[in-house]
PADREN-393845 format. One line per field, with one value per residue (C-alpha): residue number from 1; y, z, x. Coordinates in nm, 3 decimals. Layout:
<atoms>
num = c(NUM;...)
c2 = c(Y;...)
c3 = c(Z;...)
c1 = c(X;...)
</atoms>
This chain:
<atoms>
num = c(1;2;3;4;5;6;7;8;9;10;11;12;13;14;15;16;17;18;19;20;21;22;23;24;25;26;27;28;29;30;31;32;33;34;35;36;37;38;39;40;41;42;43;44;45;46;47;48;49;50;51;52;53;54;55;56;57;58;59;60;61;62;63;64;65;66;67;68;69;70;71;72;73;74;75;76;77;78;79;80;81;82;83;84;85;86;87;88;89;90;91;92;93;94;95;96;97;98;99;100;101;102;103;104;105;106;107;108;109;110;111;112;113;114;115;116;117;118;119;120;121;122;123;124;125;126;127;128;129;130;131;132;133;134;135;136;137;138;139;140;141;142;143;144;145;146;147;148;149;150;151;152;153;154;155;156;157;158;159;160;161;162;163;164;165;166;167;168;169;170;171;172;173;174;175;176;177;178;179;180;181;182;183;184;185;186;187;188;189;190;191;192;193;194;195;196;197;198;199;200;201;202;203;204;205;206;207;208;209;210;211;212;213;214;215;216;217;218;219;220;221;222;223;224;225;226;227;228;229;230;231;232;233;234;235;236;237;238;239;240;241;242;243;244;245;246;247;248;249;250;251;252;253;254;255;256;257;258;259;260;261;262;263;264;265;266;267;268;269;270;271;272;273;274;275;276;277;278;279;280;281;282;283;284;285;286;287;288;289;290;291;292;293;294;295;296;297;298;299;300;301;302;303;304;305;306;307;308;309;310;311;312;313;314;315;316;317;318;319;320;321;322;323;324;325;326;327;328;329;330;331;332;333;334;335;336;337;338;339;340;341;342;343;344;345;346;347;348;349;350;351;352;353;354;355;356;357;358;359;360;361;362;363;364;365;366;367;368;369;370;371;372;373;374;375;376;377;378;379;380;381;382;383;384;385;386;387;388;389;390;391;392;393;394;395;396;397;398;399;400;401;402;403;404;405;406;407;408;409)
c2 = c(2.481;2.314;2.260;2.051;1.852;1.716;1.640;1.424;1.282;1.220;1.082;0.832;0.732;0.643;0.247;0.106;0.021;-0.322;-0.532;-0.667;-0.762;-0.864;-0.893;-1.050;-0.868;-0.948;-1.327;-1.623;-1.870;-1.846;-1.902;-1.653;-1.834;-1.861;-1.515;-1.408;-1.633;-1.495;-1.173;-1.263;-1.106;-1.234;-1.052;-0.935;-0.820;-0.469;-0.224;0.049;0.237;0.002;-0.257;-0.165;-0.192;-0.472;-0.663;-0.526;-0.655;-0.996;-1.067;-0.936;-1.145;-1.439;-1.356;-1.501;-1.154;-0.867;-0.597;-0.583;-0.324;-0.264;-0.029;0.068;0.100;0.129;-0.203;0.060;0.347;0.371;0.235;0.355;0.126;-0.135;-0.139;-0.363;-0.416;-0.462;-0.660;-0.630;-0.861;-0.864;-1.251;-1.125;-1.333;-1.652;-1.895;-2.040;-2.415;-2.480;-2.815;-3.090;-3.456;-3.417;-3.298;-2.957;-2.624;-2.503;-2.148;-2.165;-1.927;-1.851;-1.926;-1.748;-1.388;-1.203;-1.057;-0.888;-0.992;-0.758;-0.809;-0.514;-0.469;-0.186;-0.009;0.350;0.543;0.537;0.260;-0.058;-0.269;-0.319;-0.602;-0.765;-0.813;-0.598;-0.782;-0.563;-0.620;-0.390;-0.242;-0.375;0.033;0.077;0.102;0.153;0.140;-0.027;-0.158;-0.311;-0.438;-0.394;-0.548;-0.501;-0.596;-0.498;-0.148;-0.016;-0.266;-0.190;-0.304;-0.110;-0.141;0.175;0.203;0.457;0.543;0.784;1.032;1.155;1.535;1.790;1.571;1.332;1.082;0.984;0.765;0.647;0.429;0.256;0.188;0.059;0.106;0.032;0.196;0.326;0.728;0.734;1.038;0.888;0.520;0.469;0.303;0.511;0.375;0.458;0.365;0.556;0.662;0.909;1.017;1.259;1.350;1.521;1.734;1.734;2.078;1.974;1.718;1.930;2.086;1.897;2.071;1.778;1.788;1.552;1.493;1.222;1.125;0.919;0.799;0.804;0.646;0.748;0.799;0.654;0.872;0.825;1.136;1.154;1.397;1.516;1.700;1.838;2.011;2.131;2.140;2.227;2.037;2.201;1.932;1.989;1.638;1.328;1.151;1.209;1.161;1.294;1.512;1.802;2.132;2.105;2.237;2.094;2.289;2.146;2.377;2.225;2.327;2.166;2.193;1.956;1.944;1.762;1.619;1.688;1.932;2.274;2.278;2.368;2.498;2.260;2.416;2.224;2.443;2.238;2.336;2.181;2.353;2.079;2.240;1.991;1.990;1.882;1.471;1.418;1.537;1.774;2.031;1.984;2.317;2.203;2.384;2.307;2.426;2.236;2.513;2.485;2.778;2.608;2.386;1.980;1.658;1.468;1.216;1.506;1.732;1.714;1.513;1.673;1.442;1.185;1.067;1.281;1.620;1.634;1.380;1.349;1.325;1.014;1.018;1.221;1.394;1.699;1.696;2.040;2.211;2.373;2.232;2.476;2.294;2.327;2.112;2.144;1.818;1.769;1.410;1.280;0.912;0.683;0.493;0.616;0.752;0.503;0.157;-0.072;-0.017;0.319;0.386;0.739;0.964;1.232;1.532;1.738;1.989;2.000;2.258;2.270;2.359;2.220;2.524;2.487;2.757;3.111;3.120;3.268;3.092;3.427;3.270;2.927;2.801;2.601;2.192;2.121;1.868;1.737;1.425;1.189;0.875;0.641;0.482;0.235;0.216;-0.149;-0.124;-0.177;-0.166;0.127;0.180;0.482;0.537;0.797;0.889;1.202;1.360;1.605;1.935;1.891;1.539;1.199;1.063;0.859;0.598;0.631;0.312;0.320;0.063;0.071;-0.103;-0.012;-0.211)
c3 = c(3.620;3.640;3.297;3.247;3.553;3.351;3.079;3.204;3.409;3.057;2.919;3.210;3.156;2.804;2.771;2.634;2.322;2.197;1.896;1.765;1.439;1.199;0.844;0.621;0.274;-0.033;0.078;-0.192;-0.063;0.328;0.468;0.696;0.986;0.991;0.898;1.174;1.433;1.280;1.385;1.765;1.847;1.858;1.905;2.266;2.313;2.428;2.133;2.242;2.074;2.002;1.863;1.448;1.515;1.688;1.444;1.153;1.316;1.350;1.015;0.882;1.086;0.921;0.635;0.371;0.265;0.032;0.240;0.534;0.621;0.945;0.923;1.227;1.139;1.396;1.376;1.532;1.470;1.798;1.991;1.904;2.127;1.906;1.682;1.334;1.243;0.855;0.799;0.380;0.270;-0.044;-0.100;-0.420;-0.774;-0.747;-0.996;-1.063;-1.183;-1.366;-1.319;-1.526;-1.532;-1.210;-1.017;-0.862;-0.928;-0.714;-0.627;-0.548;-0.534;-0.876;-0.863;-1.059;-1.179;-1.175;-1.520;-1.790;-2.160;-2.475;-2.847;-3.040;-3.395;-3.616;-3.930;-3.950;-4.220;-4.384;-4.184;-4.280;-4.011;-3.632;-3.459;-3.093;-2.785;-2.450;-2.077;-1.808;-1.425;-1.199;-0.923;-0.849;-0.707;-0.541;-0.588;-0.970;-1.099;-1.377;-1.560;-1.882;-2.160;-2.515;-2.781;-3.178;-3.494;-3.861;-3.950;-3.634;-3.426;-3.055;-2.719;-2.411;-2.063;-1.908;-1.571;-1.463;-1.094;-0.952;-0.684;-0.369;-0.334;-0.555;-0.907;-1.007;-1.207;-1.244;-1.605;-1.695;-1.986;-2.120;-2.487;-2.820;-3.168;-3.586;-3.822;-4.184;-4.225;-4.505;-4.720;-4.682;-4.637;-4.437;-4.126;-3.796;-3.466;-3.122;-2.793;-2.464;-2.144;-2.045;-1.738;-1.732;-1.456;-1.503;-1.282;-1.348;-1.270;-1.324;-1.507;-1.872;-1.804;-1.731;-1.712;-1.786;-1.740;-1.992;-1.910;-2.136;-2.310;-2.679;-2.897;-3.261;-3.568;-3.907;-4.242;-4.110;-3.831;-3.444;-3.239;-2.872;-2.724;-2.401;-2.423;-2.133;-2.216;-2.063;-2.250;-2.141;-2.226;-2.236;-2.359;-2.281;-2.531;-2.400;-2.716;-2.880;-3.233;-3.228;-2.887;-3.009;-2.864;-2.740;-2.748;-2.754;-2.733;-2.663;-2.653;-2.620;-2.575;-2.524;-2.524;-2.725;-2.699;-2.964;-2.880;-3.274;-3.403;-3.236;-2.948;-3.035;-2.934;-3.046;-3.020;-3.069;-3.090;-3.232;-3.138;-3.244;-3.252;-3.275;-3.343;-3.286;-3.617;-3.697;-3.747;-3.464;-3.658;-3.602;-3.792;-3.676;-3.776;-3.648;-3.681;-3.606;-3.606;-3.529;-3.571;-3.426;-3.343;-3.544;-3.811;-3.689;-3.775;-4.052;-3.795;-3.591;-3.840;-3.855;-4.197;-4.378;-4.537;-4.466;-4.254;-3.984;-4.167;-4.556;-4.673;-5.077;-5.012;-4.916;-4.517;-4.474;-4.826;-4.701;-4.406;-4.306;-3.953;-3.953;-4.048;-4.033;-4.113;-4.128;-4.239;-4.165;-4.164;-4.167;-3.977;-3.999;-3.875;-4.075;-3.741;-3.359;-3.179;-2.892;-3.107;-2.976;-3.334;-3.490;-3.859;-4.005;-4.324;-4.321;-4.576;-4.524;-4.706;-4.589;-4.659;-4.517;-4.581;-4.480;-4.458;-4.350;-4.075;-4.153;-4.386;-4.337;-4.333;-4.534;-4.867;-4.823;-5.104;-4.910;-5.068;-5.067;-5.045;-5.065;-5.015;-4.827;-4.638;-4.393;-4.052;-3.841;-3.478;-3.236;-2.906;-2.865;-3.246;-3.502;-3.882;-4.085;-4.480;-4.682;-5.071;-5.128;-5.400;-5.366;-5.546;-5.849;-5.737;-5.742;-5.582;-5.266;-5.024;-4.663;-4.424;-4.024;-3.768;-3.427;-3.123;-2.745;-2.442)
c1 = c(-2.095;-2.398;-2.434;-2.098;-2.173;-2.524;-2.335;-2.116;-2.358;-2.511;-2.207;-2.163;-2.475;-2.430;-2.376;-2.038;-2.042;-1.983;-1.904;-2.315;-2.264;-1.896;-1.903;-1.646;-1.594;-1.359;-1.261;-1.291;-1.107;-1.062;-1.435;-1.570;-1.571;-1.172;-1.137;-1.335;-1.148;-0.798;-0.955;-0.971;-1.305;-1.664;-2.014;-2.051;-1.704;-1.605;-1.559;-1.289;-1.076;-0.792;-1.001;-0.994;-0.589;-0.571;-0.810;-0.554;-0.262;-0.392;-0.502;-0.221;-0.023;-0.237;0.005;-0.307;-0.408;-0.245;-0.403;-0.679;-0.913;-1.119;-1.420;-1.655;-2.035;-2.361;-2.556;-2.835;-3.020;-3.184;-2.898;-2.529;-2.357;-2.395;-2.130;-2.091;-1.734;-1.682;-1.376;-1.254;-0.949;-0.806;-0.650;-0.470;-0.504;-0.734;-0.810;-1.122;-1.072;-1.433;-1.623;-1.535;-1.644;-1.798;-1.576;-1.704;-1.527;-1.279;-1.091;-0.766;-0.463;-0.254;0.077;0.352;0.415;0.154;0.172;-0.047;0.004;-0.161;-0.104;0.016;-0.063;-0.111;-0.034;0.125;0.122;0.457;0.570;0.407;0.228;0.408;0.268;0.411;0.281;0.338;0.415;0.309;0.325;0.049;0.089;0.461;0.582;0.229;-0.119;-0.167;0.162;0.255;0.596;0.560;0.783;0.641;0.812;0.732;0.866;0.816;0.769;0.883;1.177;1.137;1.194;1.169;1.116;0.855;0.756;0.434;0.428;0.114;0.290;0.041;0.202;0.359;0.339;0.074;0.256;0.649;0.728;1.057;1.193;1.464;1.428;1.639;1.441;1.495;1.295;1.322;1.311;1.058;1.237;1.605;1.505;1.771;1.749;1.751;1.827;1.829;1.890;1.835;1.651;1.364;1.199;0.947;0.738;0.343;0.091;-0.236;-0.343;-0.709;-0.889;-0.806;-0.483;-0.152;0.214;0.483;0.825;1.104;1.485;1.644;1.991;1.999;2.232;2.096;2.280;2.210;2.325;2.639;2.684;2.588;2.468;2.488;2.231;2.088;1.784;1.529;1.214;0.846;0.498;0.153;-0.168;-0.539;-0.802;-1.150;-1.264;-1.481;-1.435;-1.096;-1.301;-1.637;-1.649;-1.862;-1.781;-1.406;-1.096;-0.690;-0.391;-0.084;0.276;0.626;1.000;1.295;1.673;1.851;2.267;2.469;2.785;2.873;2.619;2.517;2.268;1.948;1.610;1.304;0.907;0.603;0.270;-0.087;-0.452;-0.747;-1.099;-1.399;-1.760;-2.026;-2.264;-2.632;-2.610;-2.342;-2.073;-1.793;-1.596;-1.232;-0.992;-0.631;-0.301;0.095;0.397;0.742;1.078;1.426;1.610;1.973;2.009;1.885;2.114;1.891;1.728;1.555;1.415;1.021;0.854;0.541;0.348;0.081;-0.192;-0.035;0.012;-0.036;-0.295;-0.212;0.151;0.381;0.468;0.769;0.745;0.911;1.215;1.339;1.459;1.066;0.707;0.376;0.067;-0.347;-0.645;-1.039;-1.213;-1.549;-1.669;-1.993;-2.087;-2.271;-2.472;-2.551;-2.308;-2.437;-2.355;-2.095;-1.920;-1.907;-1.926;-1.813;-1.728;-1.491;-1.422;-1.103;-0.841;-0.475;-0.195;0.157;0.524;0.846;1.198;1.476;1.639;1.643;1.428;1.070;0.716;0.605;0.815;0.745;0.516;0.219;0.131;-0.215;-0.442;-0.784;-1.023;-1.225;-1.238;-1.404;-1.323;-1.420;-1.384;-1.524;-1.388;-1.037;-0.978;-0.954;-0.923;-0.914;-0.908;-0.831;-0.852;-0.650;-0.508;-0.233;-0.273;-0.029;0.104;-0.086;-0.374;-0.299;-0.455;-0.360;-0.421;-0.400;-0.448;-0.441;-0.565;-0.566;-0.583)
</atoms>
């Protein structure tokens, strides 16, 4: 009894603790001083509990900030009663109007949309070069969101509008998509296109492994014919790489099914299996050994069987060589790069050998007769921007030259 009757006596000792210090963070264009009299208190008031939500309330009420943030710190060591009160603002987008003929800079707020715009331009293998240019607005469905509206032309015809949305519990991302594409099938050359809508939903499980989750519906003309489809699938995603290109010791495994129902052909089972081994090798290089397999479990329509052939698959053979209802493939590649890994641009070599076969359903991998092929080639990679080329000769076919571009953002 004693004991809890000298500590309160303690704690009534203890003196109240008051504001001794504010500090304004995050503000460019509304000064300090008015922030701090928006807030409605002033060193040497009272600091109780209600005071962080109060201050909230009235700046927000100031409507001249996208969000507001009240943080208590100690202004003391030796003396906790004094309390500093952090104030962070966020005004949104600002413009910075530089000085010119002497008239001093100024910062004032931007006005219209606030939207993101990115070139896109690129060459496929197969394809021919896409170029365009992508509109995106952030953060429109919450923090780090995205919708964006890419649109490209030549060797693949596209416009879409996507939409990426992080989710707090249960799933840790929601995308969704409505799209309409052209583009040539390389072994027909016939034009296939499509129009539809996707959502998909992901978890990451952990920083390597993510479990994702695909409902969509299509309609697909080709060949003279238009498809209507509904398909829903799952896949699974191990990658242990820093750098997709040169990340030494790592691992990738990916694994995919889905359900695809015709309105005019049978339904149909669709599995994706590939896995990639990278061993890290004296020089900074890395010996890449990567297999696939894409089977159906029923004969496809022509516009959704898998190609072999290409940059992707079958280096030495024309993109989309080979079209059947199954495609089993494997190539070892040897990379080496030419400069430091650390430059700002990085220079490389690469060796490889490809095989792969393209049958049809019900037949057996066991009698398909494997292509092969062989080369070399060099690529290029400075920042946002990436080229790779390839000399390969397919084994009893002609030599080729494959050609990819590609930039990110």
């Amino acid at each position: 009894m004693l004991r809890w009757l000298l500590a309160a006596a303690l704690l009534g000792a203890q003196p109240a603790e008051q504001v001794a210090d504010i500090q304004v963070h995050g503000n460019t264009i509304t000064s300090n001083e008015r922030i701090i009299e928006w807030s409605g208190v002033s060193v040497g008031m009272p600091f109780t509990p209600a005071t962080i939500a109060d201050v909230e309330r009235r700046l927000r009420d100031a409507s001249a900030f996208e969000s507001v943030e009240v943080l208590k710190r100690f202004a003391s060591i030796e003396d906790p009663s004094r309390i500093a009160l952090v104030i962070i603002v966020d005004e949104g987008r600002v413009a910075i109007l530089d000085e010119m003929a002497g008239v001093p800079g100024t910062v004032r707020k931007r006005r219209g949309p606030n939207l993101m715009i990115q070139p896109i331009l690129g060459k496929e293998d197969g394809y021919g070069f896409i170029y365009g240019v992508q509109f995106a607005v952030p953060e429109p469905l919450g923090k780090a969101s995205r919708v964006s509206f890419p649109l490209t032309w030549g060797g693949d015809k596209r416009a879409a509008a996507e939409m990426e949305v992080p989710m707090r519990r249960g799933l840790s991302r929601l995308k969704g998509a409505l799209a309409v594409s052209r583009r040539e099938h390389p072994f027909f050359e016939e034009d296939v296109s499509r129009r539809g809508a996707t959502l998909r939903a992901e978890r990451d499980l952990t920083r390597r492994v993510r479990f994702g989750a695909t409902a969509g519906v299509e309609r697909v003309g080709f060949l003279g014919v238009a498809e209507r489809y509904k398909t829903i699938g799952l896949d699974a995603l191990v990658d242990t790489r820093v750098d997709p290109f040169l990340p030494g010791h790592a691992v990738y495994g990916r694994a995919a099914w889905g359900r695809l129902q015709f309105q005019r052909s049978p339904d149909a089972d669709r599995r994706e299996v590939e896995a990639r081994g990278y061993l890290g090798v004296p020089h900074a290089g890395v010996l890449v050994v990567r297999g696939l397999h894409h089977g159906a479990t029923a004969p496809l329509p022509p516009a959704f069987k898998p190609l072999l052939g290409g940059a992707a698959s079958l280096r030495g053979f024309a993109t989309g060589s080979f079209v059947a209802d199954n495609v089993t493939a494997a190539s070892a590649e040897l990379r080496l790069p030419l400069n430091s890994v650390l430059s700002r641009g990085k220079l490389g070599a690469s060796a490889f050998f490809d095989v792969g076969a393209a049958y049809d359903h019900g037949h057996s991998v066991h009698d398909q007769k494997f292509q092969r092929g062989a080369g070399g080639g060099v690529w290029l990679a400075i920042t946002v921007f990436k080229a790779d080329v390839y000399v390969a000769h397919g084994m009893g076919k002609d030599t080729r030259l494959h050609l990819t571009l590609s930039t990110t953002f």
